[in-house]
C-alpha positions in Angstrom: -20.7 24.9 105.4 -23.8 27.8 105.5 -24.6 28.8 108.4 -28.5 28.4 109.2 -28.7 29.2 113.0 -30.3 32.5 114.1 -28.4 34.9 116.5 -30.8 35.7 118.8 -34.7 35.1 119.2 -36.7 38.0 120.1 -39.8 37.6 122.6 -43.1 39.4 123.9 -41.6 41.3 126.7 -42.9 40.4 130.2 -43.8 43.5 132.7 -41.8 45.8 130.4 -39.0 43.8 130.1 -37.3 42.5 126.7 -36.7 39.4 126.7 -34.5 37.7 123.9 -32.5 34.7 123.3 -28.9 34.2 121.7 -27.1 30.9 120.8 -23.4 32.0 122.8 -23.4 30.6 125.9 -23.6 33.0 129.3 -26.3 33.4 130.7 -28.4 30.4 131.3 -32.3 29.8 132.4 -34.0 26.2 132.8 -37.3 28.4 132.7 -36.7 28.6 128.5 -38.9 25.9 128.1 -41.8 28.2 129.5 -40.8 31.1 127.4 -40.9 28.5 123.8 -44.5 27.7 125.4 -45.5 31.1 126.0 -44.4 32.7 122.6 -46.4 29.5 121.1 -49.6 30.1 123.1 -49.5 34.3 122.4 -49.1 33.6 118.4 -51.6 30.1 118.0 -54.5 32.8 119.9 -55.1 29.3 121.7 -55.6 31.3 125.1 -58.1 33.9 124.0 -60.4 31.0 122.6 -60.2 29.2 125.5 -61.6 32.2 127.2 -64.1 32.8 124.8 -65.6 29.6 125.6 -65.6 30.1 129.3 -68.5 32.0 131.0 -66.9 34.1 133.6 -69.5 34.3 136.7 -66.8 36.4 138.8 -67.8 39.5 140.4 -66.3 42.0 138.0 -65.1 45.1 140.1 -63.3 42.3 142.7 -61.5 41.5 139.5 -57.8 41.8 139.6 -56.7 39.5 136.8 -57.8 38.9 133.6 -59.1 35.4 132.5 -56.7 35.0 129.9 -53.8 36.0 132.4 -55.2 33.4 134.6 -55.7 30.8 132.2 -52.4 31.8 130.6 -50.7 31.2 134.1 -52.5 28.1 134.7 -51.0 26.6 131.1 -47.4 27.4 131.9 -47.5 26.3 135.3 -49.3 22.3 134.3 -46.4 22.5 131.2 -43.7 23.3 133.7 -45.2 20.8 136.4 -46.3 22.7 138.9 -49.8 20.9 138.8 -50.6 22.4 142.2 -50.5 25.7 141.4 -49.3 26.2 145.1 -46.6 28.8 143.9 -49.5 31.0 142.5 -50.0 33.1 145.5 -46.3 34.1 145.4 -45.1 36.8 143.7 -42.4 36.1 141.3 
């Protein structure tokens, strides 16, 4: 029988960090769901319209993350079910 399964999925990396996928076993997250969701959102551009059709009335120079970071945060954390978003203020 052909094999069909790819080895290993390569991601965007995440604060400098590459972050990749294989099939063997090892090392395990629950938090893959998020990273499927993440590599989805990055190639369908669905954040960057979403922040082209919000107005951003924020004082720009008291600015420390971008819309679409926030926005992008705010996706993953609703998908992952942290509705709350009451782990926001901690860094992770």
């Amino acid at each position: 029988m052909a094999k069909h399964t790819q080895e290993t999925l390569c991601f965007h990396p995440v604060n400098g960090k590459t972050v990749r996928a294989d099939f063997n076993g090892g090392e395990l997250s629950s938090d893959f769901g998020a990273l499927l969701l993440r590599e989805t959102a990055t190639h369908s551009g669905l954040i960057p319209r979403l922040v082209n059709a919000i107005q951003d009335k924020r004082h720009q120079p008291y600015i420390d993350h971008s819309m679409q970071d926030l926005l992008m945060q705010r996706v993953l954390q609703m998908a992952c079910g942290y509705q709350d978003a009451n782990d926001s203020n901690h860094p992770g």
